[in-house]
Backbone as a printed PyTorch tensor [residue, N CA C, xyz], in Angstrom:
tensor([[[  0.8240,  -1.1860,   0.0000],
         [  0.0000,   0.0000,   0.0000],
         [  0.8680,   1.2490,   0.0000]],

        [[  1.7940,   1.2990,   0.9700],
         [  2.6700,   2.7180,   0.8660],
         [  3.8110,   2.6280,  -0.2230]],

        [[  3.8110,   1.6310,  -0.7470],
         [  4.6920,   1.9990,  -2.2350],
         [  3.7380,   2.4010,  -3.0710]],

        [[  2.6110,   1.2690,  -3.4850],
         [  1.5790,   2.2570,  -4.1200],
         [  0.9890,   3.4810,  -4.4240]],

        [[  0.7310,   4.6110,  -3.1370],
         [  0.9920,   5.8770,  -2.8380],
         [  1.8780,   6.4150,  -2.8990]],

        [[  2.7290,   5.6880,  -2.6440],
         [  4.6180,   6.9240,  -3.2780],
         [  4.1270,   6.8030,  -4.8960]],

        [[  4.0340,   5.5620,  -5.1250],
         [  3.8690,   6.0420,  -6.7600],
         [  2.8730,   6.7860,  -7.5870]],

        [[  1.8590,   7.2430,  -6.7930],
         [  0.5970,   7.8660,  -6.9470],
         [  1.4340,   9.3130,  -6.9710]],

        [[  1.6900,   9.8490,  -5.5420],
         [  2.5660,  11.1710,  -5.2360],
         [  3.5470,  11.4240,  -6.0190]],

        [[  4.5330,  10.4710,  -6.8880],
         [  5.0800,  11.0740,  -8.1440],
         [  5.0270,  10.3210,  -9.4350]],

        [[  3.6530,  10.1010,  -9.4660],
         [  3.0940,  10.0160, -10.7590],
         [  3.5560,   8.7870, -11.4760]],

        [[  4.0200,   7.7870, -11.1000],
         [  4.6990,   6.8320, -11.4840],
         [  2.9360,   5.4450, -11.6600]],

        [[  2.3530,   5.8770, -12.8850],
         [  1.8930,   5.0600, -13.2400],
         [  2.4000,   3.3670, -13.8230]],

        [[  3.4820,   3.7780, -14.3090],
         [  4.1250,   2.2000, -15.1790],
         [  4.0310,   1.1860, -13.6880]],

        [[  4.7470,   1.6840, -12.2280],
         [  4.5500,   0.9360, -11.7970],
         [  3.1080,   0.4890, -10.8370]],

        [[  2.1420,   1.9910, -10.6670],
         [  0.5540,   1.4180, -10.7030],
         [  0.0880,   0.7550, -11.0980]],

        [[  0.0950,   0.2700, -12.5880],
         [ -0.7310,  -1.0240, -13.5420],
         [  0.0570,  -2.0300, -12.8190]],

        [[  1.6190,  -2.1880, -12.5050],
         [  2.1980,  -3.0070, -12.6380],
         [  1.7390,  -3.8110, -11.5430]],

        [[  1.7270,  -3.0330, -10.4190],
         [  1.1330,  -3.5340,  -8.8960],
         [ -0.2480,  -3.7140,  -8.6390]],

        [[ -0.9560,  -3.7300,  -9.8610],
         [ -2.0770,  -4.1950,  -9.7090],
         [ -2.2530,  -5.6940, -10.4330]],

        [[ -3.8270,  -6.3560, -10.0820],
         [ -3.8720,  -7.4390, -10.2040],
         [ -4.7000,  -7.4710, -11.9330]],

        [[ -3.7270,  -8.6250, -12.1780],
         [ -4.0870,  -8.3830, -13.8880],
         [ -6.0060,  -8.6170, -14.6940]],

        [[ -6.7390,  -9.4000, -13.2990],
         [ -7.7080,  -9.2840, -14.0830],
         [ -8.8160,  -7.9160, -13.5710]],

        [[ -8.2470,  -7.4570, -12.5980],
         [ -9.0240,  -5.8630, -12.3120],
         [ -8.2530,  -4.4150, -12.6880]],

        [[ -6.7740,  -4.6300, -13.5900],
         [ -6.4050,  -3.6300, -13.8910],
         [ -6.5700,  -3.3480, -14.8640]],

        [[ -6.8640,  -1.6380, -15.1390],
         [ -7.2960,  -0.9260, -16.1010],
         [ -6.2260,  -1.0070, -17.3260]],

        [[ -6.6870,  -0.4730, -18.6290],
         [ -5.7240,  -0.8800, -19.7940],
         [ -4.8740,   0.7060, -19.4400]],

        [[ -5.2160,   1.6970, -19.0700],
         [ -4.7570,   2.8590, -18.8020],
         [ -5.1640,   3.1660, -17.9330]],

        [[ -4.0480,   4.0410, -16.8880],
         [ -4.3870,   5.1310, -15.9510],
         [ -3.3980,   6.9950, -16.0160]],

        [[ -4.3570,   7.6980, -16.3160],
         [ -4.3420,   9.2860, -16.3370],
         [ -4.4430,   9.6860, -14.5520]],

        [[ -3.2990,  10.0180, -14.3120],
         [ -3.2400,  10.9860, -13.0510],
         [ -3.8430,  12.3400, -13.2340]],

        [[ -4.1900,  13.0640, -12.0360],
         [ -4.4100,  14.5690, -12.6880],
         [ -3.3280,  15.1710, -11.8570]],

        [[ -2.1200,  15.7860, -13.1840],
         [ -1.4130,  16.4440, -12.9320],
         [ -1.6940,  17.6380, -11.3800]],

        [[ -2.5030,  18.3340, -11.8080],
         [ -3.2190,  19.0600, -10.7080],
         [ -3.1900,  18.5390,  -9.3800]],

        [[ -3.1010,  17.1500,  -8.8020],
         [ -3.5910,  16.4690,  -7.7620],
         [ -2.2740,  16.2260,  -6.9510]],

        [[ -2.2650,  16.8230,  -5.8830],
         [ -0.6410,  16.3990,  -5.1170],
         [ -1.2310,  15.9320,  -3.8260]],

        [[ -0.4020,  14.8770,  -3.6070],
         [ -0.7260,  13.7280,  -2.5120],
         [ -0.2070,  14.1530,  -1.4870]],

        [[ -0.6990,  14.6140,  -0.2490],
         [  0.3540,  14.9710,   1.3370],
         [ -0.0940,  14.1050,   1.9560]],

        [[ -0.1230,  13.1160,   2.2570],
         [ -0.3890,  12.3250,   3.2380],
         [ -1.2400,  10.7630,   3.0510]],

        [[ -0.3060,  10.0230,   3.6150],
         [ -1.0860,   8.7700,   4.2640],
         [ -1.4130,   8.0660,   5.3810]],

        [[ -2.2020,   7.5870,   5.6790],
         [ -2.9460,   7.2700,   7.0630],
         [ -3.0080,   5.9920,   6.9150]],

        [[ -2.5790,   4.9550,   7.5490],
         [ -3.2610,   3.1840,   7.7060],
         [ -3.9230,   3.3540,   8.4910]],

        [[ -5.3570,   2.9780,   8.2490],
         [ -6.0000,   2.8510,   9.2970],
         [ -6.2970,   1.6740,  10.1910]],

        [[ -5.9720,   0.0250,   9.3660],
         [ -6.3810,  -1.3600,   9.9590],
         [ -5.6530,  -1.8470,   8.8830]],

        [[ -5.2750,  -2.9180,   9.4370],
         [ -4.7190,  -4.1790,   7.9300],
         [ -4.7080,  -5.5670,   8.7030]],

        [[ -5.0650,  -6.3950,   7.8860],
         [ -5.3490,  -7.4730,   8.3380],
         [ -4.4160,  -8.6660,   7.4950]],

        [[ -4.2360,  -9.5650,   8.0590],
         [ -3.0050, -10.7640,   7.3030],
         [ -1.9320,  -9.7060,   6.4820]],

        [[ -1.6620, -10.1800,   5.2870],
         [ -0.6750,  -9.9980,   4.2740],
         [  0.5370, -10.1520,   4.9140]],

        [[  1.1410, -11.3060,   5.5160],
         [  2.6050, -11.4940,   5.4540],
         [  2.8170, -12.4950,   4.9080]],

        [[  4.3430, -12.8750,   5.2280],
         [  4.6140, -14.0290,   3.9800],
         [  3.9460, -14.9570,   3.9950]],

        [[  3.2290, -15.1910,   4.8960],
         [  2.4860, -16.8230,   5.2980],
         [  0.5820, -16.3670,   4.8650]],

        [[  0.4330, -15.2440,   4.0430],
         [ -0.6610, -14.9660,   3.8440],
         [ -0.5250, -15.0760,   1.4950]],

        [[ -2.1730, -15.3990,   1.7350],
         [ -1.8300, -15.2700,   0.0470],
         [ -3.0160, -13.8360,  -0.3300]],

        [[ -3.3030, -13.4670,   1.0970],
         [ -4.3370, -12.0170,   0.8070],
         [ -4.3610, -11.3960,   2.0770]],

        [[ -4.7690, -10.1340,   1.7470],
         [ -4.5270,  -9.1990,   2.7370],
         [ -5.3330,  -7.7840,   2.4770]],

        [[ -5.4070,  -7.1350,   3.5470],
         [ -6.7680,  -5.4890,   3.6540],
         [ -5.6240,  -4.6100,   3.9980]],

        [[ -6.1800,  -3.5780,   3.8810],
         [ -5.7850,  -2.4730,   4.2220],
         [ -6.7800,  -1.6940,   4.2350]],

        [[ -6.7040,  -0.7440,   5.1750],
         [ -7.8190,   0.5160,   5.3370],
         [ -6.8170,   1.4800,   5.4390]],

        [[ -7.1810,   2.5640,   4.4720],
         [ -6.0540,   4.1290,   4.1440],
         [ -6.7870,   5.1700,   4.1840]],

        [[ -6.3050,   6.4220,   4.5640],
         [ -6.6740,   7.7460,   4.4660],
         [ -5.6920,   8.5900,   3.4380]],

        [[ -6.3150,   9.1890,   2.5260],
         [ -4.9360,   9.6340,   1.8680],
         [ -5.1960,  10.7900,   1.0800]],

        [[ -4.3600,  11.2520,   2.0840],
         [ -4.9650,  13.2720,   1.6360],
         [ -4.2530,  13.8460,   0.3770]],

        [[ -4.8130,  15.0090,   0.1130],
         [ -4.2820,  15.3400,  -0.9570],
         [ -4.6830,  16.8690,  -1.2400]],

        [[ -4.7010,  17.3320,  -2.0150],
         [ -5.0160,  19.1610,  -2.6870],
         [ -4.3950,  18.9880,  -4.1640]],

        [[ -5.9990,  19.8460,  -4.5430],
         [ -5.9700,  20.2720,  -5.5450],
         [ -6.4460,  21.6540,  -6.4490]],

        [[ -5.3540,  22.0960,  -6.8510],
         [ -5.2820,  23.7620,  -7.1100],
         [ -5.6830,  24.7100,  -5.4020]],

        [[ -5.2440,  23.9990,  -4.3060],
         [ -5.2570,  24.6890,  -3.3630],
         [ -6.1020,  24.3290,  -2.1610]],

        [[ -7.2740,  23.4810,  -2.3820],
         [ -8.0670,  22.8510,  -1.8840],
         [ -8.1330,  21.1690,  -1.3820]],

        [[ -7.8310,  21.2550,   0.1230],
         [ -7.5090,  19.9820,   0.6810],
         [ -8.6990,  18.6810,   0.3650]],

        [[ -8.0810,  17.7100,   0.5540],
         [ -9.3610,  16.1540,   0.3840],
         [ -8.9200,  15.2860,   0.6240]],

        [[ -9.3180,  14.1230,   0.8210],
         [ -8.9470,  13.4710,   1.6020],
         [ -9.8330,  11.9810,   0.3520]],

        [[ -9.2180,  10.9040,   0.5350],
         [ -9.7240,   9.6180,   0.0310],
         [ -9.8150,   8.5650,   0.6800]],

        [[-10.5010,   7.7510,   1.7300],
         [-10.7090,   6.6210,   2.4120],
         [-11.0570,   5.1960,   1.7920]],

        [[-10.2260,   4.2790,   1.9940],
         [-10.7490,   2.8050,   1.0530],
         [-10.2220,   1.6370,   1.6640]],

        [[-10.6930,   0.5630,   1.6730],
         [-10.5110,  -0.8430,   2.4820],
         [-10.4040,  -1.8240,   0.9510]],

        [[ -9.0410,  -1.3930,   1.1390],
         [ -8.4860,  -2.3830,  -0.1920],
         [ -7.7660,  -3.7070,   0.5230]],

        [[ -8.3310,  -3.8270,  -1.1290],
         [ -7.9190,  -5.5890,  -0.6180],
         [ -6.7360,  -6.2870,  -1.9840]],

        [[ -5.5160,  -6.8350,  -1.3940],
         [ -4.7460,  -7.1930,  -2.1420],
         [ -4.6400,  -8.8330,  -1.6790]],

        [[ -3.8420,  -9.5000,  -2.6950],
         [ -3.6720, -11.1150,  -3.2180],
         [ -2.1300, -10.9160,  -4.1130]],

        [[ -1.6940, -12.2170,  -3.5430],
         [ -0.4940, -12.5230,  -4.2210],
         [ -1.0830, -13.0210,  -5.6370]],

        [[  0.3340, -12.2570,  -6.5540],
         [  0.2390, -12.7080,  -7.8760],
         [  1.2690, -13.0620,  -8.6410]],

        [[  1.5330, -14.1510,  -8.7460],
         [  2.4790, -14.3970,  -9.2640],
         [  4.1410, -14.3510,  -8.2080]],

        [[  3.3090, -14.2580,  -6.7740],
         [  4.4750, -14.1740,  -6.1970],
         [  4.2720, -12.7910,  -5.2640]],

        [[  4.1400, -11.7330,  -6.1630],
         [  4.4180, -10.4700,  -5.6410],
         [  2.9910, -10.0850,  -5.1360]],

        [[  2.5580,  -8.8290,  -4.2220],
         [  1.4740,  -8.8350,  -3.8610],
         [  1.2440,  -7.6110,  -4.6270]],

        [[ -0.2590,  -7.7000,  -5.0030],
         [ -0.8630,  -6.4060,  -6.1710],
         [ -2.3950,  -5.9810,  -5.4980]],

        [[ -2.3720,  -4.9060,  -5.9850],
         [ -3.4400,  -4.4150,  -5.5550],
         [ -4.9930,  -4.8360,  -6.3290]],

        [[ -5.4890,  -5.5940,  -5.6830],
         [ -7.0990,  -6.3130,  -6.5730],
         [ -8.3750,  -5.1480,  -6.4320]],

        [[ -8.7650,  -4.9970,  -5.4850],
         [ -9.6300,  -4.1680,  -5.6750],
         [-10.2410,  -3.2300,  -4.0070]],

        [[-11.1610,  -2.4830,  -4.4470],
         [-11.5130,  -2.1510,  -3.0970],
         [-12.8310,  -2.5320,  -2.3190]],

        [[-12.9280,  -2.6720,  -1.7660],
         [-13.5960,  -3.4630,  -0.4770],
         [-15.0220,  -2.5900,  -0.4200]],

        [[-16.3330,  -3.1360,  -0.6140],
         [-17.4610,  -1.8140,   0.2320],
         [-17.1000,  -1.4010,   1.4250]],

        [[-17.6350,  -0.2930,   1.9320],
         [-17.4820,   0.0580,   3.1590],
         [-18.2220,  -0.4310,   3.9270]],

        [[-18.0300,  -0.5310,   5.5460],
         [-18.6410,  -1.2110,   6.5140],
         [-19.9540,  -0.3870,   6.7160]]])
């Protein structure tokens, strides 16, 4: 999850698709230049270590754009793929 967001904060899509899971990732992703990331929050995570083949995360992850703060909350859920762990999708909320 927090490499994911570093790569969000400088725009490093090649490795976004890459860390995602191949049958929920998009054929393209467009950042908005405009959008700068300050902050991340874990809020809960559940399994994902080596002895796990899936794992949650709950994030807060602020941001501004053209000057105006926001914030994004999500209970994602990742699965090993191929070895490495990728991001599958996000979770409804409770």
């Amino acid at each position: 999850m927090r490499s994911r967001y570093s790569a969000f904060a400088v725009g490093d899509t090649a490795y976004l698709l890459r860390s995602w899971h191949s049958t929920t990732r998009p054929a393209a992703l467009e950042l908005d230049p405009a959008q700068r990331w300050t902050a991340l929050e874990i809020l809960a995570a559940t399994d994902g270590s080596a002895f796990h083949t899936e794992g949650t995360v709950t994030f807060r992850a602020h941001y501004a754009v053209r000057g105006r703060a926001g914030s994004q909350e999500e209970h994602s859920r990742f699965v090993r793929e191929d070895g490495q762990w990728v991001y599958l999708d996000a979770l409804p909320a409770a």
